[in-house]
C-alpha positions as CSV (number, residue, x, y, z in Angstrom):
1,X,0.0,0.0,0.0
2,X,2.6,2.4,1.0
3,X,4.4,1.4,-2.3
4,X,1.7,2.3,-4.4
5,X,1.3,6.0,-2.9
6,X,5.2,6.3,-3.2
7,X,4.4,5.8,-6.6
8,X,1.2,7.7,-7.1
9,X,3.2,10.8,-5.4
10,X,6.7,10.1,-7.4
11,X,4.0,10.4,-10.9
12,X,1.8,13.4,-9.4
13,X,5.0,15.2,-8.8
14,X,6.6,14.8,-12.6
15,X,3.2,15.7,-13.8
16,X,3.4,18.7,-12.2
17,X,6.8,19.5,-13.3
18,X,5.8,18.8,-16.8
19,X,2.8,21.4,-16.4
20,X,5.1,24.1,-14.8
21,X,8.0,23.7,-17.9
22,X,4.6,24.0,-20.1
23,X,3.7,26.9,-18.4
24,X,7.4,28.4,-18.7
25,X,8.0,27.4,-22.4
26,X,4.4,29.0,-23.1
27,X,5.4,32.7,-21.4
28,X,8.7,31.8,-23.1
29,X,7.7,31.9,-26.7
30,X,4.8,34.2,-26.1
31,X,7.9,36.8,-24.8
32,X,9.8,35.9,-27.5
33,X,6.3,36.2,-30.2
34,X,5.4,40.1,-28.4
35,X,9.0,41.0,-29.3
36,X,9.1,40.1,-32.8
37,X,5.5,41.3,-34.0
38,X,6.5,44.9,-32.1
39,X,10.1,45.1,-33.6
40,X,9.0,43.4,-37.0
41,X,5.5,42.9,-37.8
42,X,2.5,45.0,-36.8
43,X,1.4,46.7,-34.0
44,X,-1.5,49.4,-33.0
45,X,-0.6,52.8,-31.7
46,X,-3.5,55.1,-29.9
47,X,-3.7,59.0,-31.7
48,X,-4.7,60.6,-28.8
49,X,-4.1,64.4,-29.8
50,X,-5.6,66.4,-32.6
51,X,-2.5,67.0,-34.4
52,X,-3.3,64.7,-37.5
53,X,-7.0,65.7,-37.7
54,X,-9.4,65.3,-40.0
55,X,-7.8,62.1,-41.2
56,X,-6.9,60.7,-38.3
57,X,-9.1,61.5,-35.5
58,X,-8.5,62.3,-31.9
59,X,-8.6,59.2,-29.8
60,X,-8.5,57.2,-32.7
61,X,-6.4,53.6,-32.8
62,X,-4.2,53.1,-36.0
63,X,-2.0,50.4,-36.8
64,X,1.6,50.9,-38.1
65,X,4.3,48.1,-39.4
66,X,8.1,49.0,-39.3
67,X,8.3,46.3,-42.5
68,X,7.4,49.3,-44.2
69,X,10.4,51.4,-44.1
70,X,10.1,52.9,-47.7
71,X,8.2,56.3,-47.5
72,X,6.8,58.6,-50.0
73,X,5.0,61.7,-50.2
74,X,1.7,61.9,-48.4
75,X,2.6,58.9,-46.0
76,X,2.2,59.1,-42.4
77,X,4.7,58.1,-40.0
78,X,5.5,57.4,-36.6
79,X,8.9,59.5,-35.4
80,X,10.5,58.1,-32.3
81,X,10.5,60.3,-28.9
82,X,13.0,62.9,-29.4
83,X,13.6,62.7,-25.8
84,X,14.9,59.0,-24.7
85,X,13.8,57.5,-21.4
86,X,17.2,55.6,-19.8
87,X,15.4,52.4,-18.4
88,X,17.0,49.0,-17.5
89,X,16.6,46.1,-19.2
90,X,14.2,44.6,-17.3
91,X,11.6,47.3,-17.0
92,X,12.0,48.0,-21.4
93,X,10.6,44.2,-21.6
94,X,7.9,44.5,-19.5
95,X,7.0,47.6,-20.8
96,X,6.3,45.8,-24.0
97,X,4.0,43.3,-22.9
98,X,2.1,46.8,-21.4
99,X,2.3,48.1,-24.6
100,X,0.8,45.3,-26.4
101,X,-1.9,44.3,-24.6
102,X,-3.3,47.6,-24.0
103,X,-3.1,48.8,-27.4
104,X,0.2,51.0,-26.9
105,X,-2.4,53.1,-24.2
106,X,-0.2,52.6,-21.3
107,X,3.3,52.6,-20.5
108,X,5.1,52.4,-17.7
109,X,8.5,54.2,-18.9
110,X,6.9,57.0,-20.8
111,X,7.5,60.3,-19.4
112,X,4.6,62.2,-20.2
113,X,5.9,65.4,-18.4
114,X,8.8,65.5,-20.5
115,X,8.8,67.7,-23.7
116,X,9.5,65.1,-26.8
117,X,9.4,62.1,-24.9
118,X,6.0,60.4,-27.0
119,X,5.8,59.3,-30.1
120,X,4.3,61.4,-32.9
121,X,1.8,60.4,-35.7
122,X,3.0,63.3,-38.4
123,X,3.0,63.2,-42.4
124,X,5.6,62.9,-45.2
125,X,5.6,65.8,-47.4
126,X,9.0,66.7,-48.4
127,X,11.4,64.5,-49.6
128,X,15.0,64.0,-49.9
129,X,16.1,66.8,-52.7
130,X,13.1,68.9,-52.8
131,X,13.5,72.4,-52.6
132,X,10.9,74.1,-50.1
133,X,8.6,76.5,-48.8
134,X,5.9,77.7,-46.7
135,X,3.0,80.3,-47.5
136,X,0.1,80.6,-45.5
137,X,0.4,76.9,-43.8
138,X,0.4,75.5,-47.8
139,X,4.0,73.9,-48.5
140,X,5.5,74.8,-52.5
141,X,7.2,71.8,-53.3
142,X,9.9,71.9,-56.2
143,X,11.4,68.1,-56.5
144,X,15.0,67.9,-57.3
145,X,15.6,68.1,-60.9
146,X,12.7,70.3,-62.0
147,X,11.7,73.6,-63.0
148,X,8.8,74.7,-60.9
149,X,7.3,74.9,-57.3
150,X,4.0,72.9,-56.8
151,X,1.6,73.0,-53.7
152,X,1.1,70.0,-51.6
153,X,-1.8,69.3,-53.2
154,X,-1.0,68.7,-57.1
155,X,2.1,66.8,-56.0
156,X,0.9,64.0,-53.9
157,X,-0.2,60.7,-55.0
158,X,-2.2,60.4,-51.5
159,X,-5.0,63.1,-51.5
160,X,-5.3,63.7,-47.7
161,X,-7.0,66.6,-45.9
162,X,-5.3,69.6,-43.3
163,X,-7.0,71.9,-40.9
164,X,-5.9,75.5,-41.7
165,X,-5.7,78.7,-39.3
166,X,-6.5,81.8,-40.4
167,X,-5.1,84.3,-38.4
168,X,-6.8,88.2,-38.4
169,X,-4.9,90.8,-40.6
170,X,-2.7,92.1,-37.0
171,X,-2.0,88.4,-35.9
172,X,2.0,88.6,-34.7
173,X,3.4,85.9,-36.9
174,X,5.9,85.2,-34.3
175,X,3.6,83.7,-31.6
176,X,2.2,79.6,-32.1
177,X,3.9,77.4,-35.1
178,X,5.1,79.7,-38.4
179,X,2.6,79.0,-41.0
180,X,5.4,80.9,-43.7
181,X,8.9,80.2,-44.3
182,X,11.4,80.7,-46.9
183,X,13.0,78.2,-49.0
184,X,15.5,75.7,-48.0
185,X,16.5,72.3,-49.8
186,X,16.6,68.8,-47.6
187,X,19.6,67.3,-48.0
188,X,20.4,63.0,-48.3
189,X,18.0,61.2,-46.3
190,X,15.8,64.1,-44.9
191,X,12.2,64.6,-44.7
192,X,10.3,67.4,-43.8
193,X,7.0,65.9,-41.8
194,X,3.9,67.9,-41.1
195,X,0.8,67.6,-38.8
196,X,-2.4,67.7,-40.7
197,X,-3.9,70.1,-38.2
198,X,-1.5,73.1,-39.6
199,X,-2.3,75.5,-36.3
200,X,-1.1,74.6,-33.4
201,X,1.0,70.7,-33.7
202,X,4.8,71.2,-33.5
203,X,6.4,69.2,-36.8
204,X,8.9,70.1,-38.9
205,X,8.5,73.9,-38.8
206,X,9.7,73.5,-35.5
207,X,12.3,70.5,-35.2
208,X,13.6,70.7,-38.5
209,X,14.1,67.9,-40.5
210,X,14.3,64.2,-40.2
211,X,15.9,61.5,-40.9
212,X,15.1,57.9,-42.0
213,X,16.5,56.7,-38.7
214,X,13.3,59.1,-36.6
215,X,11.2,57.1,-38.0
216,X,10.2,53.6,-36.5
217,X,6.6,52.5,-38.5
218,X,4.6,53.7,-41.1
219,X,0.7,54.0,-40.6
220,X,-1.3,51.8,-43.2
221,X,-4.7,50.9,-41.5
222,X,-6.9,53.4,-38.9
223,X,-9.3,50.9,-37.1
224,X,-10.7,52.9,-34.4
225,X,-13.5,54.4,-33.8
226,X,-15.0,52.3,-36.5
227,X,-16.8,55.0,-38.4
228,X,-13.0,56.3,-39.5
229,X,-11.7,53.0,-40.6
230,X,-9.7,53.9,-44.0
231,X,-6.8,52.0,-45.2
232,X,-3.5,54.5,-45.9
């Protein structure tokens, strides 16, 4: 008798260890699955400003994929924090299980306080080579190797929509974002990104610049809410 519970408890015991390696290899590859789909594949990131209005709505969900890492005109992009948070090891990894399974709505080493230190939804508009300017929130675009400036408007391939501001006749064009400024040409590798709401979203006009390596994802799909689902 006292064999056979010997027994019983030597098998209960390896079938527990078998369900606790499960257990382990399943939060094992599912670590190792989050990682890859956020780094690689696809992933959804919450709009929660107005800065890319009317297209993309405020408190909208849109999903970006750093697989697409080719840009053109008219695409919309998500820049990196300008402003890095130094976090260990430990805390970056679970922050991206946070990240994940809350629809990138909470973290828990973003810095909210800190100018810079989110990621920003903005959109491609000048390219590497163009020669530039702003009049009245409107970018002239003149692509290297031609002749003559174009709006934003008759270049694009992507029709997309902007919210304008329309300042009285004795507005002091020094306070809030510049909606003029005279022409400069973006060198290798630069883009010059834009927030569809032109009046008050800090882009470009007042960063300068970016470079392919600011970017991390390009937007294709808005899913959320459901009466603004478009495909980009």
């Amino acid at each position: 008798m006292n064999r056979n519970i010997e027994v019983f408890s030597y098998q209960l015991k390896k079938e527990r260890q078998k369900r606790a390696i499960s257990v382990i290899l399943f939060f094992i590859c599912l670590y190792i699955f989050v990682n890859l789909a956020i780094t690689y594949l696809v992933y959804p990131v919450n709009q929660n400003s107005c800065s890319m209005i009317p297209d993309v709505p405020e408190n909208s969900v849109v999903m970006v994929s750093p697989l697409l890492n080719t840009y053109e005109r008219g695409d919309i992009v998500l820049l990196k924090p300008r402003n890095s948070v130094d976090v260990n090891f430990f805390k970056r990894q679970a922050d991206i299980f946070v990240r994940f399974f809350t629809a990138q709505k909470i973290s828990i080493i973003e810095k909210t306080e800190l100018p810079a230190s989110k990621a920003h939804l903005r959109r491609v508009v000048g390219m590497p080579g163009d020669t530039i300017y702003m009049r009245d929130y409107v970018l002239y675009i003149k692509p290297a190797g031609q002749k003559h400036f174009l709006t934003e408007f008759e270049i694009v391939d992507k029709p997309y929509n902007v919210t304008f501001f329309v300042p009285p006749s004795d507005w002091d064009t020094e306070i809030g974002i510049k909606g003029s400024f005279d022409e400069f040409t973006l060198g290798y590798n630069e883009y010059f990104v834009l927030a569809d709401n032109r009046k008050s979203s800090d882009d470009s006009r007042l960063w300068g610049a970016v470079n392919k390596e600011d970017v991390s994802a390009k937007v294709f799909m808005c899913y959320f809410p459901f009466k603004s689902f478009r495909l980009f």
